[in-house]
N, C-alpha and C positions, 0 to 999 in steps of 0.2 A: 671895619670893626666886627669882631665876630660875634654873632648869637648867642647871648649868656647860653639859653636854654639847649643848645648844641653841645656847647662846652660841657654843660653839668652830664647831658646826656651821654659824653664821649668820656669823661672822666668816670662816668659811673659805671660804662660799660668796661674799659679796660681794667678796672678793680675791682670785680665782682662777676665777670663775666669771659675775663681771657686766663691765658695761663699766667703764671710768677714769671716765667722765664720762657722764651720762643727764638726760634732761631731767623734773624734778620738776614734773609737770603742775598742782597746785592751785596751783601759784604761777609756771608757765611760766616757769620757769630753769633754768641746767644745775647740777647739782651732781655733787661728787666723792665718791670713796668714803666717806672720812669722815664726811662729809656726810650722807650715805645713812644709812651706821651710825646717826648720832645720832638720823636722821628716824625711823626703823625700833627703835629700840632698847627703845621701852616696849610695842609688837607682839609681841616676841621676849620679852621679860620676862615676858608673860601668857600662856606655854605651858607647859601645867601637865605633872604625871606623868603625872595623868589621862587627861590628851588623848593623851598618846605609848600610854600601856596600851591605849586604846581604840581601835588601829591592827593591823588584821592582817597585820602587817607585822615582819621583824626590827625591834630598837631602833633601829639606826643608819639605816634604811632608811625606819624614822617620823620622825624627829626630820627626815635631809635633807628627805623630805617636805613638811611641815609649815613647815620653812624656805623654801621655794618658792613654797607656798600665801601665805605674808607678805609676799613681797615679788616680786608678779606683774609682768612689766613687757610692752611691747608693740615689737615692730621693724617698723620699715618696709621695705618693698619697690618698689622705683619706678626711671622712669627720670628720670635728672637732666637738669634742663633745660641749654639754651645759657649761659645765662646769669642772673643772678638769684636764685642757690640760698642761705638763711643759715648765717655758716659759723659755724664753733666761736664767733670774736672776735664775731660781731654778735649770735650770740645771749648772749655775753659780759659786754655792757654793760647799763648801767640800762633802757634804750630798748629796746624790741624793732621789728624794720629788717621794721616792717607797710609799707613800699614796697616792695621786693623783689619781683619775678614767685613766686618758690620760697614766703614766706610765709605763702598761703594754704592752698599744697597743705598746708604744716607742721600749721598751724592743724589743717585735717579731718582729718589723721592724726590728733593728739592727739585732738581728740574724740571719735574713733572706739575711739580707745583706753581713753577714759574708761568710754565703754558697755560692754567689757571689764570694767571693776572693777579697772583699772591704773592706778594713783599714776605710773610710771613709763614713759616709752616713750625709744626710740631711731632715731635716722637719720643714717644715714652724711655727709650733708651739714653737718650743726652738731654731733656730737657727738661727733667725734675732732679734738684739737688738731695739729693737721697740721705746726705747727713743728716737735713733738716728735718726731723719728723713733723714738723708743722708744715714744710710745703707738701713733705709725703700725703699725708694725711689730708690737705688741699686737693689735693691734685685729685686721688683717689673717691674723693668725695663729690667733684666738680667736672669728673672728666666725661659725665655722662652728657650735659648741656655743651662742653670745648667741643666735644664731635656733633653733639645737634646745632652749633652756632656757626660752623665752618663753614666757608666757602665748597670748600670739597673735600672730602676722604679719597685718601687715596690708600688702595689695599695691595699689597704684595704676595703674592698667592705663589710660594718660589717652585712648590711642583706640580705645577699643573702647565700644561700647554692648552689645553681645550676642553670646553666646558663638561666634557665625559669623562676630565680626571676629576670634578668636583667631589664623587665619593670617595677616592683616596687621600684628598688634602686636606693635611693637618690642621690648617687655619679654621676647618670647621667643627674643630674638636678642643679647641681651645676656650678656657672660660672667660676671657678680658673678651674674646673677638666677638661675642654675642652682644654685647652694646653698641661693640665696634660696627658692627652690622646695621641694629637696629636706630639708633640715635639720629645719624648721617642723615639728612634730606638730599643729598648729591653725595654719589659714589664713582669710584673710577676703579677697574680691576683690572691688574697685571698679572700676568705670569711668568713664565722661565724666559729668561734675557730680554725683562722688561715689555713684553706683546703684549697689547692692548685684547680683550675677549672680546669687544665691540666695539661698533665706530661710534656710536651717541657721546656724547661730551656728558652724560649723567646713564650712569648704569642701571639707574634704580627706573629709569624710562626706556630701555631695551626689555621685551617681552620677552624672547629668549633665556637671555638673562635670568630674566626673574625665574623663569620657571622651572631654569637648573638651581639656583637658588633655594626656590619654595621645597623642590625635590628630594634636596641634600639634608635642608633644615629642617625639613616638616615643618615651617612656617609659614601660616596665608603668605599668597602675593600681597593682600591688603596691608598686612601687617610690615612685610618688609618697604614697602611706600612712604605708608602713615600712618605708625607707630606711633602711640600714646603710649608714655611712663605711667606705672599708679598702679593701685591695688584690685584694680579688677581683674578675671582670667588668670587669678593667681594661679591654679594649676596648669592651664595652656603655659603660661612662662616659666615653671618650673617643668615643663616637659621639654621645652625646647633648649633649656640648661643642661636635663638630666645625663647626656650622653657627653658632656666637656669635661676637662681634665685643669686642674692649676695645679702648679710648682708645690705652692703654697697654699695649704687647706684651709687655710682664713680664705684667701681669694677667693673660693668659692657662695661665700657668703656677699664680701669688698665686692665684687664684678657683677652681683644684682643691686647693689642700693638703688644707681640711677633708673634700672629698669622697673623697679617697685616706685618708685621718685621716694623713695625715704631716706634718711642719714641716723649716721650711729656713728660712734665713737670706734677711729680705727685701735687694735693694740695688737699687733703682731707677736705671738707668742701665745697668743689663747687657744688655740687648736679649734675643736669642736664644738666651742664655743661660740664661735661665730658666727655661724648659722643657722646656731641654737636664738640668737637675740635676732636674729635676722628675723626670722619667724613670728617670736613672740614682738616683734615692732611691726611686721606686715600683719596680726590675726590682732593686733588693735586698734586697724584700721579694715577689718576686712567682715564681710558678713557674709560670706559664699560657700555654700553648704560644701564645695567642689574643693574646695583649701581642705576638707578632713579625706578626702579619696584617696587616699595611699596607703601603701601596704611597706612592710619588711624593715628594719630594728629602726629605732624609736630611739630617740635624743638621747643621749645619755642622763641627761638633765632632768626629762622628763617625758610620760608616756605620749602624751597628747603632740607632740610634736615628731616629724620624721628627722632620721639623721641627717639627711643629704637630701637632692635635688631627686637623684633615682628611686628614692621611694615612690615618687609620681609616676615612674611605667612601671610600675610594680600593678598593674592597675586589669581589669577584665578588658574584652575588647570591645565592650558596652561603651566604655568610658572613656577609650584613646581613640581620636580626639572627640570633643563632644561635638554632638551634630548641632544643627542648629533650633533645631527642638528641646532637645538638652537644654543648650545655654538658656533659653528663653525659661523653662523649667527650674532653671539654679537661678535665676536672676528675681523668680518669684518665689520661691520658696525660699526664702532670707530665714537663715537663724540665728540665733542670741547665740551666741558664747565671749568669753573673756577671757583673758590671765587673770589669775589670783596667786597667793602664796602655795594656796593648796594644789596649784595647778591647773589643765585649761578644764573652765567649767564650762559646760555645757549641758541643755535638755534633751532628752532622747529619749524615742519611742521603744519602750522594752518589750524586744520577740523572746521569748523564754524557746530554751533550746532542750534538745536532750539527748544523752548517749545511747548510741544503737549500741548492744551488748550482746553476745551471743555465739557458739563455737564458729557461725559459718560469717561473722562480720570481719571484715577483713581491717585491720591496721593500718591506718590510712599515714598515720607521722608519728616518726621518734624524736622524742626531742631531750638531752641530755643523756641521762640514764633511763628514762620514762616511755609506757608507748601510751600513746591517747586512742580511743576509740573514735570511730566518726559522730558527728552532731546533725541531728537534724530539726526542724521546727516542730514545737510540739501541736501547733497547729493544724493538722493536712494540707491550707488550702494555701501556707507558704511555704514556698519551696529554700533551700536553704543553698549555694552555691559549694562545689565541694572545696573550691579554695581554701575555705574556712578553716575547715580540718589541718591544712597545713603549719601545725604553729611552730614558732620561731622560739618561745621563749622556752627555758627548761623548767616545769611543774612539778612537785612532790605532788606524789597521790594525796587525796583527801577521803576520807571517810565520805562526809557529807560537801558535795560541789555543785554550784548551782552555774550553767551557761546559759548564755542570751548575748541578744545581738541587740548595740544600741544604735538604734537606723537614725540617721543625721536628715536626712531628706524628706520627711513624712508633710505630711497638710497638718498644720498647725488649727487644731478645733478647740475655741476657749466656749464652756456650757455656762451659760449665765444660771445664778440662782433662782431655783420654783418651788413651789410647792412639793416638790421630790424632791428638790436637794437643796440643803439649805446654803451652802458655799458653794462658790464657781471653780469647776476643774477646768482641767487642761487635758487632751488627749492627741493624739498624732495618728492621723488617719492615715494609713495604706492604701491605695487604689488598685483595683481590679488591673491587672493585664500591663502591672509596671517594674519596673526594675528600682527598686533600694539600697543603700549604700551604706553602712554601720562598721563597728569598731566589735571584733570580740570579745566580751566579755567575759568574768569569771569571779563567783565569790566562795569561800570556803570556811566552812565553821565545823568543827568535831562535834558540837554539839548539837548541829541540825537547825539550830534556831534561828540562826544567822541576822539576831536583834543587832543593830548599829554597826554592821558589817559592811564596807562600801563595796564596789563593783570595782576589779583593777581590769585594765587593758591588758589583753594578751596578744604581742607581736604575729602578724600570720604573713607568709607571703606572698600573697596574694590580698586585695582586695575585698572585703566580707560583701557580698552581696546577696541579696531576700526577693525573690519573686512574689507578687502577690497574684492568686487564679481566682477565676471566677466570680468574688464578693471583694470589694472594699472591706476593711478590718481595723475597727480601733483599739487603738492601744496605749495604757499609760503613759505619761509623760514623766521621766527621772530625773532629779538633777546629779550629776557624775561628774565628779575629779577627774581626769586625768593625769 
């Protein structure tokens, strides 16, 4: 008699944890969950007490287990051809569409998966019903855990023969294959006519490997190991996206949710938009001063957000990658911001800037019809990055214009009330002999007074960054729209 608690555990898994449809390799066709169930159901029937007691492991902890080990399955990893790939419908029919260019590669997937000890494998090309926008939309949403729950990925790397083609291959410039990478807890990499790049039965355990790997991606070893999804090192993750490429400019949003572990609603046809909610669903969950470090156009939607992934190397070479002094630095210096209507709100320490003016200042950016003069701090003792100067957005001259840098990363100093001051402020302290990281600023009013005038971002390409020398420096603390 079988183990209720197996059964629930095995029914829970294959509905909530496998694909809608998988291709059952002894008999090369696709089947559905059901399906599965039935295939698997007298595997799951021969798991005794026995076997769960003989697990050093909690109960529930052996039984998932043990449900895993029963029903191993294998994903693929690859880039899709022009044309020729089989899709859900052909692998659908009685016939299997062995003319197809994409066939063959299918074929040595599955075999490869066989040597595996997997009944089961998957690939994006035949095993999601594309009519359905609800398995789409499934799949897409789920396919970050299908590759972290696999038996093994297996990745088709079609131009490469040896690990010193990895900076010409495609597969490393693709947006789906950055999950496909990092999800996987066991990897296996082919190349041209199916050759294995090493002998380990798990790639992600060849040192070699990894370190042509880490080389190509600019990502830790550690990271390609034992990867955690979530919202922290939001800008490491978006720097290792910044250089991939999708079909489809929603995908480039679609292809991070499992890596942020967030979900949204898929809609194909939004454009820009995508990555624009991307965003504002990762900075709802995220409090890392390191998520504002980007430079070059700005959401369409709104200032406070970048357009794309590449705004993240738009970045000084202070900030790519952070060392590990950095990190520990962003991980304490947490700041408040939100979405709101008005936009992302955030506090920030305001550097007041000022225009160097003068026959022999040279003209640092044009921007539209306009030329802007350089900025520099109106402080001495902070130095102001000349990045700054480069801005992106097109400005009408103003009469009266006020610039500042609002520094995201400052020491947050709350003054309790004394005898000198009857309310408690807030100010953002600068320290001696450090690098700052801000948004350019810019307010303008003809009339000089600039009563109830907000501060807008102006796009730069580059990075803002603020030295501070000699003395630590406080300074106001703003609240700002972006």
């Amino acid at each position: 008699m079988a183990v209720h608690d197996v059964v629930q555990a095995f029914i829970r898994y294959v509905y909530n944890d496998m694909p809608a449809h998988i291709l059952y390799l002894p008999e090369q066709r696709l089947i559905g969950r059901e399906e599965l169930k039935e295939i698997f159901w007298d595997d799951i029937e021969s798991i005794t007490e026995d076997e769960i007691e003989n697990r050093d492991r909690s109960r529930q902890s052996k039984i998932d287990h043990l449900v895993w080990e029963m029903v191993p399955y294998a994903m693929f990893s690859h880039r899709w051809l022009h044309r020729g790939e089989p899709t859900f419908q052909d692998m659908s029919g009685p016939e299997r569409p062995r003319g197809l260019a994409g066939y063959n590669k299918l074929s040595k997937f599955c075999e490869k998966a066989q040597e595996y000890g997997c009944r089961l494998a998957w690939s994006d090309t035949c095993c999601i019903d594309k009519t359905s926008s609800a398995e789409l939309e499934e799949a897409i949403r789920s396919m970050f855990r299908w590759y972290r729950n696999s038996r093994i990925c297996i990745a088709y790397l079609a131009e490469s023969q040896t690990l010193a083609d990895f900076g010409h291959e495609v597969w490393f410039r693709r947006g789906w294959t950055l999950q496909e990478l990092l999800a996987p807890r066991r990897m296996k990499f082919y190349g041209k006519e199916w050759i294995p790049f090493g002998v380990y039965r798990n790639d992600k355990e060849d040192d070699e490997i990894l370190r042509s790997l880490a080389e190509v991606t600019e990502i830790p070893r550690r990271e390609l190991t034992f990867f955690l999804p979530g919202t922290r090192a939001i800008r490491d993750k978006m720097l290792w996206a910044s250089t991939r490429e999708t079909t489809r400019i929603e995908d480039t949003a679609y292809s991070l949710m499992g890596i942020f572990e967030i979900t949204m609603p898929v809609a194909y046809g939004e454009g820009a938009w995508a990555f624009h909610r991307l965003m504002e669903t990762i900075i709802q969950r995220c409090d890392e001063w390191t998520i504002l470090a980007w430079a070059g156009p700005s959401s369409w939607y709104n200032k406070g957000i970048p357009r794309a992934p590449s705004c993240y190397r738009a970045g000084d070479p202070k900030l790519a990658p952070l060392t590990t002094a950095q990190r520990q630095g962003a991980e304490r210096d947490r700041l408040s911001f939100e979405m709101t209507q008005r936009g992302l709100k955030l506090k920030v320490a305001v550097v007041e800037l000022e225009e160097m003016r003068g026959e022999d200042d040279l003209r640092i950016a044009e921007t539209g019809d306009y030329w802007h003069p350089p900025l520099r701090a109106r402080d001495p003792n902070l130095i102001l990055s000349e990045v700054a100067a480069y801005v992106l957005s097109s400005i009408a001259p103003a009469k009266e214009v006020l610039w500042a840098v609002g520094v995201v990363n400052y020491r947050h100093l709350k003054n309790s009330p004394s005898m000198w001051r009857r309310v408690s402020t807030e100010e953002g302290v600068l320290d001696a002999e450090r690098d700052f990281v801000g948004f350019l600023l810019r307010k303008s009013d003809r009339s000089g007074q600039f009563t109830g005038v907000n501060w807008t971002k102006v796009d730069t390409e580059k990075v803002v960054m603020i030295r501070c020398n000699r003395r630590k420096i406080r300074k106001p603390l703003e609240t700002v729209w972006l």
